[in-house]
C-alpha positions in Angstrom: 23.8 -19.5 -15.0 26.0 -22.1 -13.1 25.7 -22.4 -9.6 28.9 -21.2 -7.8 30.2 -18.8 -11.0 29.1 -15.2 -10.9 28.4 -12.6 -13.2 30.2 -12.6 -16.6 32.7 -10.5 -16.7 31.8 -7.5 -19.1 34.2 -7.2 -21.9 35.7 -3.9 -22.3 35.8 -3.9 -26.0 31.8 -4.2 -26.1 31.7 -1.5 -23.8 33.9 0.9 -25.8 32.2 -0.1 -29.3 28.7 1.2 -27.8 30.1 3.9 -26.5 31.6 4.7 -30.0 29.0 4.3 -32.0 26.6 6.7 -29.5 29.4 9.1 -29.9 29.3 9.0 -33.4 25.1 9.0 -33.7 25.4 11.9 -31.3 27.9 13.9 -33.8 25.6 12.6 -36.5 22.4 14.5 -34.8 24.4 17.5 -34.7 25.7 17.5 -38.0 22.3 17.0 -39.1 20.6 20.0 -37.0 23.0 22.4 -37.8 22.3 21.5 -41.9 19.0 21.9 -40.9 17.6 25.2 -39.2 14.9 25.0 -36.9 12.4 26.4 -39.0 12.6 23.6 -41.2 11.5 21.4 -38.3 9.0 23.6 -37.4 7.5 23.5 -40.9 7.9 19.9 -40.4 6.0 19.8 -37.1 3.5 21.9 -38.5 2.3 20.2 -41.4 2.6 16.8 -39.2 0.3 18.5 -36.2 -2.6 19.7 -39.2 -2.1 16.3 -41.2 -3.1 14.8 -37.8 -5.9 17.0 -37.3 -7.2 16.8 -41.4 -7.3 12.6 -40.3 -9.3 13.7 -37.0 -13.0 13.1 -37.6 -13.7 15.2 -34.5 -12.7 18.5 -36.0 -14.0 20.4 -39.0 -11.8 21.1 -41.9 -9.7 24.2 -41.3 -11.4 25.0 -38.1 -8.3 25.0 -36.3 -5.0 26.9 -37.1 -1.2 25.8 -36.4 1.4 27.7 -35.0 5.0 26.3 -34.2 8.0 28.1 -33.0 10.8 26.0 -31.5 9.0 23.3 -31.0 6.4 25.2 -28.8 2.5 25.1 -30.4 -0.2 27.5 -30.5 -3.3 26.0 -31.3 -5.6 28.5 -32.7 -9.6 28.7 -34.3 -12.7 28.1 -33.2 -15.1 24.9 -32.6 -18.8 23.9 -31.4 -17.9 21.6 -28.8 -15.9 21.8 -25.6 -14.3 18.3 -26.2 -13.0 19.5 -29.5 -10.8 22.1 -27.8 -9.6 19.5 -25.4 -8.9 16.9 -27.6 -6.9 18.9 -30.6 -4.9 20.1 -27.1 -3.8 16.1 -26.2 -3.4 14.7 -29.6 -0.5 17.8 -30.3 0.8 17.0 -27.1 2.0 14.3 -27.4 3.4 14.3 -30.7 7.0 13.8 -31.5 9.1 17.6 -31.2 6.4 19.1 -29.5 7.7 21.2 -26.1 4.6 23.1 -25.5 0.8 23.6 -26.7 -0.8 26.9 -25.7 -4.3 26.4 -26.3 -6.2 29.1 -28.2 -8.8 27.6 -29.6 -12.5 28.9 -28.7 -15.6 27.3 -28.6 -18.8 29.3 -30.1 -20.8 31.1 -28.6 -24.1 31.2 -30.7 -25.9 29.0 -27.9 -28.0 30.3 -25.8 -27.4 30.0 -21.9 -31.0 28.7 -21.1 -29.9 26.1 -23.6 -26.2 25.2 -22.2 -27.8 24.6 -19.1 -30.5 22.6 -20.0 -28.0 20.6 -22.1 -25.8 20.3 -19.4 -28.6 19.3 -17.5 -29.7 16.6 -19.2 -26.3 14.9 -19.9 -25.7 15.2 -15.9 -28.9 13.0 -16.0 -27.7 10.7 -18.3 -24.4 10.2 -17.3 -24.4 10.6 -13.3 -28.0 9.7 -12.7 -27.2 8.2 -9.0 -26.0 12.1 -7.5 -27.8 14.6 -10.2 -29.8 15.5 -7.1 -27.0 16.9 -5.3 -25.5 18.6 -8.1 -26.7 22.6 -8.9 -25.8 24.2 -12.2 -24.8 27.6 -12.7 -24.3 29.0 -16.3 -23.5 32.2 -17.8 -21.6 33.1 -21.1 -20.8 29.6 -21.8 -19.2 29.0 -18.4 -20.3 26.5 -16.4 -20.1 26.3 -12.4 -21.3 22.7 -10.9 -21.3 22.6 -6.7 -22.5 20.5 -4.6 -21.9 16.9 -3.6 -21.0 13.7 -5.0 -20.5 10.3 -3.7 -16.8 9.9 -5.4 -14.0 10.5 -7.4 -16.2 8.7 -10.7 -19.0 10.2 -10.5 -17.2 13.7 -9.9 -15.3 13.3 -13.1 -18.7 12.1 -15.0 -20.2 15.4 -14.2 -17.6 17.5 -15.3 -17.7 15.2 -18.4 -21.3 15.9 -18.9 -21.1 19.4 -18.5 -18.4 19.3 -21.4 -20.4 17.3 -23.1 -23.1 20.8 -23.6 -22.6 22.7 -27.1 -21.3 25.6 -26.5 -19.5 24.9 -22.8 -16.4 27.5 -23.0 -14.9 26.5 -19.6 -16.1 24.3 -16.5 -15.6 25.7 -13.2 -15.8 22.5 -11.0 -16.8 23.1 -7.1 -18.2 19.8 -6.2 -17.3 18.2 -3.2 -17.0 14.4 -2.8 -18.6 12.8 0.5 
C-alpha cells in the first residue's frame, strides 16, 4: 500500500454479488432439506458414526450399537475397557451432524474387584511412580475411588489415566488433591 492513500474503497457490486450468491446457497440448503427428511440424514449419520467405529481398531466388531434421532446419538453395547467407552464417546462427537452423544455403553463386569484394584494398582505404579505413595485406592463393583495427594495437575490426570487404564474400571471417582 502507498504511503499517504488509505484503504481501497470496497466496491458495492462485489459486496452485493457475495451476498447473492450466499442468498442463493442458503435457498439451495433449504431446498435440499426439505427434499430430504431428516431421517434420511439420520440414516446417513448413522451408517457414517458405525463405518467410523468398523475402521476403529479399538473396538470389537458389533460391540457397540448406534442410535441417531435429529442429529442427537445414543451410543449403546458393551466393552472390556474403560477407554473403549470413552473413546467411541469423542470420535462421535465430533463428527459432522452430530448435536449430542448420550453415552450408554458399559464396560463388563466379569473382573473381579481384588483384580481391578490390583490392576489399577500397578498401572498407578507405572505411570505416576513419583506420588503412588500418596495415592489410596478404593474399589468396589468396578468403581474406582482414588484420594489423597499429588504434586500437580500431570500427575493428577496420570492417575486417573491409570486407573482407566484397569479392565473392567466402570467409572472413576477422582478425590485427589494436588499440593
Amino acid at each position: 500500500m502507498r504511503a499517504g492513500a488509505g484503504p481501497r474503497p470496497r466496491t458495492p457490486r462485489l459486496w452485493v454479488d457475495r451476498n447473492q450468491h450466499s442468498q442463493n446457497a442458503s435457498d439451495d440448503a433449504r431446498s435440499r432439506a426439505s427434499r430430504h427428511p431428516a431421517s434420511h440424514r439420520d440414516e446417513d449419520l448413522a451408517t457414517a458414526i458405525l463405518s467410523s467405529l468398523k475402521w476403529q481398531e479399538d473396538f470389537p466388531k458389533d460391540a457397540i450399537q448406534v442410535e441417531v434421532e435429529r442429529g442427537c446419538v445414543t451410543l449403546g453395547g458393551e466393552v472390556d475397557w474403560g477407554y473403549q467407552r470413552h473413546a467411541a464417546e469423542m470420535l462421535v462427537s465430533r463428527m459432522r451432524g452430530v448435536l449430542g452423544v448420550s453415552n450408554r455403553i458399559t464396560v463388563r463386569a466379569d473382573v473381579v474387584a481384588a483384580d481391578v484394584g490390583a490392576q489399577t494398582s500397578a498401572a498407578l505404579a507405572r505411570r505416576a511412580q513419583r506420588e503412588f505413595a500418596g495415592i489410596a485406592i478404593d474399589v468396589h463393583d468396578g468403581v474406582v475411588t482414588l484420594t489423597g495427594t499429588v504434586s500437580s495437575l500431570a500427575e493428577k490426570r496420570a492417575a486417573c489415566g491409570a486407573a482407566w487404564s484397569a479392565k473392567g474400571v466402570q467409572r472413576v471417582v477422582e478425590k485427589l488433591s494436588v499440593v
